[in-house]
N, C-alpha and C positions, 0 to 999 in steps of 0.2 A: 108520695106522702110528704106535705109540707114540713119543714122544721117550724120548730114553736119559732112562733117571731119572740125575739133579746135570746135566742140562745147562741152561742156562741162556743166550738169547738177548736181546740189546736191539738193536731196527730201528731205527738212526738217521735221522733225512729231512734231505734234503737242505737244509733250510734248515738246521740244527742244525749242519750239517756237509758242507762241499763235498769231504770226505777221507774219513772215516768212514762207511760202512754197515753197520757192525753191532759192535757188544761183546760180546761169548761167554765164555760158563767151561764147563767141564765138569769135577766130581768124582766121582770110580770112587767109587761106594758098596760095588761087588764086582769081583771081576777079572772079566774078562771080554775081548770085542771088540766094534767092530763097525765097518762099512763107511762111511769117509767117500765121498762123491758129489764129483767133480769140479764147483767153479762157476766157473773162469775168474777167478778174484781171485784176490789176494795178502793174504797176512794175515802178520802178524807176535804170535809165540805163547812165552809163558814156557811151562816146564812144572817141575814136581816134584810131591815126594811127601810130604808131612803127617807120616809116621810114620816111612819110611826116609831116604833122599836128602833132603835140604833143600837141597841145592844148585840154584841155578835154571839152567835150561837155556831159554837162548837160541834164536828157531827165528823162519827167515823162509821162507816158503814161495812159490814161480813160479805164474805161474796154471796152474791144474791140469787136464788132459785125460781121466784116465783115474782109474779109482775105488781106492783104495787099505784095506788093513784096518790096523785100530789093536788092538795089543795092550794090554791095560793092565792095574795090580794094582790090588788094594783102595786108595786115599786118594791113587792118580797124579791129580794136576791140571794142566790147562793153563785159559791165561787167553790170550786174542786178541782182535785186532782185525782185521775186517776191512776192507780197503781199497775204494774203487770204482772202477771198471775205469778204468784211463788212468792214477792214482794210485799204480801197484807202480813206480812211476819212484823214489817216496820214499823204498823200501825197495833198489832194485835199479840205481839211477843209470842210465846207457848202457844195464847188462846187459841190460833189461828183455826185450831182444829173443834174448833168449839163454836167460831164464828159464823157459821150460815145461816143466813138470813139474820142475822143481828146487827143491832145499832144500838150506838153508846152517843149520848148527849151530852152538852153544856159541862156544868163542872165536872163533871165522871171523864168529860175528856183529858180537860188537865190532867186531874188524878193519873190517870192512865198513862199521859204522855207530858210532863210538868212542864219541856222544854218548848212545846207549842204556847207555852204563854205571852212569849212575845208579840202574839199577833195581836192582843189586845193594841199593840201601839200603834197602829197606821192605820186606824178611823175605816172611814167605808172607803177605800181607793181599790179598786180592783185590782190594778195592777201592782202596785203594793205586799198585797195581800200573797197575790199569785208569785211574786220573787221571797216571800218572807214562807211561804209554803217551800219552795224549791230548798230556798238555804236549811229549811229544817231537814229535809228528807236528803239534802247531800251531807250535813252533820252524821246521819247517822253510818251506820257500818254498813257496807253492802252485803246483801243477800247472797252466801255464796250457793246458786242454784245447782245441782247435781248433772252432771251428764244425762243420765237416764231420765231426770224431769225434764230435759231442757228438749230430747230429743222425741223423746215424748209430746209435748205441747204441740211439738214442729210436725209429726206425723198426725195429731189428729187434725192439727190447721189445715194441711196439706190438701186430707182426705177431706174436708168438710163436717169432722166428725163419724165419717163413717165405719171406718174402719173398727173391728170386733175387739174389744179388750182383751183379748185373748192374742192376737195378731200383734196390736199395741205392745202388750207383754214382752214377747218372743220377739219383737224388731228390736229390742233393748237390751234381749238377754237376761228376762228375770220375772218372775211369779205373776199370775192378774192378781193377786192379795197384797206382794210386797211394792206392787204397782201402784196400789188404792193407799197402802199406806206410804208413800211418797206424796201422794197427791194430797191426801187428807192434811198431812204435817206441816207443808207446805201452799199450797193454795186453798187450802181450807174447803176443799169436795171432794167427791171418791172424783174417780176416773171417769167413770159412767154417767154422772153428774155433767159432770165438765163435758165432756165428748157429745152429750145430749145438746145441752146447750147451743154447742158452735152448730151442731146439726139442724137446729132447732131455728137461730139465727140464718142460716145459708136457704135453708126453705123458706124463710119468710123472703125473702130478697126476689127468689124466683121465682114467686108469686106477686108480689106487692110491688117489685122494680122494676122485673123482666118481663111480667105480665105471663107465663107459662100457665097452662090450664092446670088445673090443682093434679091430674093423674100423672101427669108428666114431670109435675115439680114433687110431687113424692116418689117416684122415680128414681128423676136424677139427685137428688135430696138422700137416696137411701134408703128411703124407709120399705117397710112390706109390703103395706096398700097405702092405699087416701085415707082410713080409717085409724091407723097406725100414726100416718101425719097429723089427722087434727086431732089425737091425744095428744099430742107433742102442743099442738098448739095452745089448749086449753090448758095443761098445765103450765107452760114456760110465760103466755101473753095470756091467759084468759077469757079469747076469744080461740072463733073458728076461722080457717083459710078463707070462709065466704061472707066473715062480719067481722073484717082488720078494722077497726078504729082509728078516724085519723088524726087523733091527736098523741098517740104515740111518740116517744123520746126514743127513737133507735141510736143504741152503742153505735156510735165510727165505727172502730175497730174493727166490725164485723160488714162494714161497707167492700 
């Protein structure tokens, strides 16, 4: 599957960065859309436009469940950052647990977050934009993440999401309830949410990257049947394993 041509990713590691997993731009070379992919982060996004608008619009995004289409013209830009899971607390305080599937706009951002104001001052420079986003998100306090979430995130990455919240629970030493609410407080989705996801991302690969026949990539994907996989599909992308779209934005992350 092609990347949109102007988009542009950078994979931060964790050593670089215990806040940041990724820096993005994307510039419309032509109008067009195409389907963002749900990955359970929060990213915080300028957006305008080179030739029209030169106003910058402010945008913080919940972690996301469900697949959404982006309309855009010729020279619309946005520039993002994305956050790592447990970390949308920087952008969304308390709310976090309240943020799914939500987005907050333009002045609400400020409001929100008063000290993002400085970005008004460095015009449309990408790069700019993208160290004046870094210096906000290293001002603040770090996330201090819990043991139990951290080990957590790491056993369902591992498994591909497969593994039973129940298993997840018990590898940690502690309740599938007081697990959901670890997860909820903090990365702002149950358990099951999130484990879906990553599951949900690992099958689309072994289909769409690997080329695996759909029975074999639900399979090894985890799931029950094929029928069980393209629920997953239609709810996470919208589509079926056998009508991927190719103008899709697939998360890094989950490469």
């Amino acid at each position: 599957m092609p990347i949109p041509i102007g988009y542009h990713e950078n994979i931060i590691t964790p050593d670089a960065s215990r806040k940041i997993e990724a820096m993005w731009s994307f510039v419309a070379q032509k109008s067009g859309s195409t389907v963002i992919l749900p990955d359970g982060r929060c990213d915080l996004i300028i957006k305008f436009n080179t030739k029209k608008s030169k106003t910058l619009m402010p945008i913080i995004t919940g972690p996301a469940t469900q697949p959404y289409q982006i309309e855009f013209e010729k020279y619309d830009t946005w520039i993002g950052v994305r956050l790592r899971p447990g970390n949308g607390q920087l952008l969304w305080q308390k709310d976090i647990c309240r943020a799914k599937d939500q987005l907050v706009r333009g002045l609400d951002v400020i409001k929100h977050l008063p000290k993002l104001n400085n970005i008004f001052n460095f015009g449309l420079d990408i790069t700019n934009i993208q160290i004046e986003f870094k210096k906000f998100l290293a001002a603040e306090m770090d996330i201090k993440l819990s043991t139990k979430l951290i080990k957590a995130l790491e056993f369902i990455h591992q498994t591909g999401g497969r593994g039973r919240i129940e298993a997840i629970a018990n590898s940690i030493q502690c309740s599938s309830r007081q697990l959901s609410r670890i997860f909820i407080n903090n990365v702002g989705l149950t358990t099951k949410d999130y484990a879906c996801l990553v599951q949900f991302h690992r099958a689309l690969k072994l289909v769409n990257n690997e080329g695996l026949p759909l029975a074999d990539a639900a399979f090894e994907a985890g799931y029950a049947d094929q029928a069980h996989m393209n629920r997953s599909f239609k709810r996470f992308g919208g589509f079926t394993p056998n009508s991927i779209p190719e103008d899709l934005s697939i998360p890094g992350l989950f490469n």
